[in-house]
C-alpha positions, 0 to 999 in steps of 0.5 A: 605275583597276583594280577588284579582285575579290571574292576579292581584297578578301577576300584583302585583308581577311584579310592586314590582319586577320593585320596588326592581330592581329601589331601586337597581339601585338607591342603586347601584348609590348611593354607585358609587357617595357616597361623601369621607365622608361617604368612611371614616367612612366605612373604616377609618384608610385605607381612611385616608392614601388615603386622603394624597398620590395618586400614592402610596402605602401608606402614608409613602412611599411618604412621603419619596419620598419628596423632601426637600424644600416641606417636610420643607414647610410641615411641616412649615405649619404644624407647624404653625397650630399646635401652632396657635391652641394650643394658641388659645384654651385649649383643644385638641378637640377644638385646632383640630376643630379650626386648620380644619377651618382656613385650607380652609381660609389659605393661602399658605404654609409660608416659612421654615423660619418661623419655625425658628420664633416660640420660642417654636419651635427652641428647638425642631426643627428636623435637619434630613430628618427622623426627619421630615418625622415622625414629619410630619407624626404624624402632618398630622394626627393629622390636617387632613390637606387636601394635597396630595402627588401626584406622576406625571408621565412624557412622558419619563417614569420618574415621579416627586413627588408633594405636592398639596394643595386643593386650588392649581389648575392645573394651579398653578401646570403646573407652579410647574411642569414647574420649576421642569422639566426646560421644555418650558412654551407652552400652549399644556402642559397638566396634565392628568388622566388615568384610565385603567380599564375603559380605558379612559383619561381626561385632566384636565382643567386649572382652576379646583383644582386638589384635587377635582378630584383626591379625587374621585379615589378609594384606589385600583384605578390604575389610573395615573396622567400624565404631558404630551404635547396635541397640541388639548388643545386649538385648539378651539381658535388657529384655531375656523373656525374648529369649527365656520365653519365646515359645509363650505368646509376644503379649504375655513376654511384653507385659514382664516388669523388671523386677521380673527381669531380674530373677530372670538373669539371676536365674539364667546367669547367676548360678553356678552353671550357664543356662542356654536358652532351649532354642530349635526350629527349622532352619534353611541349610545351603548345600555346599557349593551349590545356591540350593537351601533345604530345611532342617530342624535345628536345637541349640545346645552349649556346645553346639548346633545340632540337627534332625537326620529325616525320619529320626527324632528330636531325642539326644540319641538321634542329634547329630553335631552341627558345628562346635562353637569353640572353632566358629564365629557367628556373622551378620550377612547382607544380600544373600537372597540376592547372591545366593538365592536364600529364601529370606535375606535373614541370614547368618554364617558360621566360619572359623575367623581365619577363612576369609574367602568363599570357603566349602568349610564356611556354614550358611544358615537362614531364617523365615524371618528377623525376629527368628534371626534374633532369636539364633544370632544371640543365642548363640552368642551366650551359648558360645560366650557363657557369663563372660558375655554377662560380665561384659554387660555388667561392665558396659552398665558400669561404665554408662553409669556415670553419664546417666547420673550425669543426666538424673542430676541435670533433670533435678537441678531442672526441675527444681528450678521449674518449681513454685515458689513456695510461701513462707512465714516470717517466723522461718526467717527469725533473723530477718527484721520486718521491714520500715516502711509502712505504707499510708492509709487510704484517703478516705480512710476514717480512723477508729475512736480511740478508747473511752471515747464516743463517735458523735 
């Protein structure tokens, strides 16, 4: 047998140090991305209430906090399942098997009513709001129906309390919220989500289901959703020469007419391909672990950031990848020249939406200054999303459309009544008689002589 020597069993050691130190980092990834599944069988009972409320402090209290058209609604659907189940197949097991599957197929909620169509319900029906909380309470954990509670919080400090379905997107939930709190229809309108101990926020976009992200907060997660207005949500198509033409001077961008505009998105997002805006520059990169930032020279491609190695060039040959989009979300950040000595506090985070503590594997990136900040947050934004983020435009333009209408008819109804009155001849007015009464002549009126005759 070969001895080896003291250099090689050195070398040795440190080859399965650097194996033990890559078999943690690789653990301690696979714990911050394990799926909800593998959350529950660690922690059952307490993961199960977190699957049905966000922004409680248990499944009860929001169930309470319901309003009572949505807690009929849940418990029509409830309801519903529960019979077609127990119709359909014999035993327990099977009944709760079948009632999971037809849960991802199914439609909306059917309304209250149909409860009352159920002849095996009428009997049984409850009348009071306490009633049904503990009969929804038992069905929703009996079905492991995939709904959340979710408490929204408003700008003036006050909140609204939604049941969401996990088909219902963030557009269908705008719309939600938008008949509760009686506000304008604008396309700004946003829902959000905030994390305080990472101390970012993200808009969600419009086409996403609000489940999936919320799903991935922890249960002793203090993250908030918020319903707030964020006039930077589409800027991207309300003003694209921002984006399309930024290397040109401001005044030559300010002055472009709609009409301009237009042929802009046409050109950019009405193809057949998505066009990414040609966007690079330097950035300031924070080294992992460390309050250090170093400047790299960044370009934006569609599937990706990438960056400069010094002494190459900008050429594709010599980029290398920084982050892929498919894996990462983009967020907003607060004091982070504060918490980590960021040369601006225009900064951004790149992170995989299941990290939700500080992370090795979370990227940080800042800016000289906002508007620069803009440029790259929604850049990469269209570049991640593509014409899909269009397409949520077009539908928010849609959906506004009928209160700008709104406001065009009441400005013309307006001005029509502000306008002067205009003169008009008899002869308009041909079945009008003219009127009776003519009024007498003057008292020191002198009438003409009649015909043939002389004024003496």
């Amino acid at each position: 047998m070969m001895l080896l020597s003291v250099k090689e069993t050195e070398k040795m050691d440190d080859i399965d140090a650097m194996f033990s130190d890559l078999l943690g980092e690789m653990n301690t990834l696979s714990q911050s991305l394990m799926p909800s599944a593998d959350r529950t069988e660690v922690d059952s009972a307490l993961q199960t209430e977190r699957t049905f409320s966000i922004g409680f402090t248990d499944l009860n209290e929001s169930l309470k906090e319901l309003e009572d058209h949505d807690l009929d609604a849940l418990m029509a659907d409830l309801a519903s399942r529960s019979t077609t189940s127990e119709c359909s197949l014999p035993t327990y097991q099977q009944a709760g098997s079948c009632a999971d599957n037809e849960m991802a197929a199914s439609a909306l909620p059917p309304p209250s009513n149909s409860v009352e169509s159920s002849g095996g319900l009428q009997t049984s029906e409850p009348q009071t709001k306490s009633d049904k909380f503990k009969l929804a309470l038992e069905k929703l954990k009996e079905a492991k129906v995939r709904k959340l509670i979710v408490k929204v919080l408003m700008s003036d400090g006050s909140s609204k309390i939604l049941m969401v379905d996990e088909r219902q997107t963030v557009r269908e939930v705008l719309d939600m919220l938008f008949e509760k709190t009686h506000c304008d229809c604008s396309i700004d309108w946003s829902l959000c989500e905030t994390n305080p101990e990472l101390q970012i926020e993200r808009g969600f976009e419009d086409h996403e289901h609000v489940v999936e992200p919320l799903s991935s907060w922890t249960r002793l997660s203090e993250n908030k959703m918020y319903f707030v207005s964020r006039p930077q949500k589409y800027v991207m198509f309300t003003n694209p020469q921002v984006f399309y033409m930024w290397k040109k001077k401001k005044e030559c961008s300010s002055k472009i007419n709609e009409q301009a505009k237009q042929l802009l998105l046409q050109e950019h997002f009405g193809g057949s391909t998505l066009i990414v805006p040609d966007l690079e520059g330097t950035l300031y990169l924070k080294e992992d672990g460390k309050k250090v930032w170093k400047p790299r020279y960044f370009v934006l491609r569609a599937s990706g950031i990438y960056y400069v190695p010094k002494g190459k060039t900008k050429s594709s040959s010599d980029l290398v990848c920084f982050v892929h989009f498919e894996k990462f979300n983009i967020y907003n950040t607060k004091h982070f020249k504060l918490k980590y000595r960021a040369p601006t506090d225009f900064c951004f985070m790149l992170k995989h939406p299941c990290i939700q503590n500080e992370s090795d594997y979370i990227k940080f990136l800042c800016c000289d200054d906002e508007h620069t900040l803009l440029l790259w947050v929604n850049s990469i934004r269209i570049a991640k999303y593509g014409t899909t983020l269009y397409e949520n435009y077009q539908a928010a333009m849609k959906r506004a459309h009928p209160s700008a209408s709104h406001k065009d008819r009441h400005n013309s109804q307006v001005n029509t009544q502000q306008a002067p009155p205009q003169t008009t001849n008899v002869e308009d007015y041909p079945h009008e008689a003219p009127p009776d009464f003519i009024p007498p002549p003057p008292p020191d009126f002198i009438p003409p002589p009649p015909p043939g005759h002389t004024q003496v």
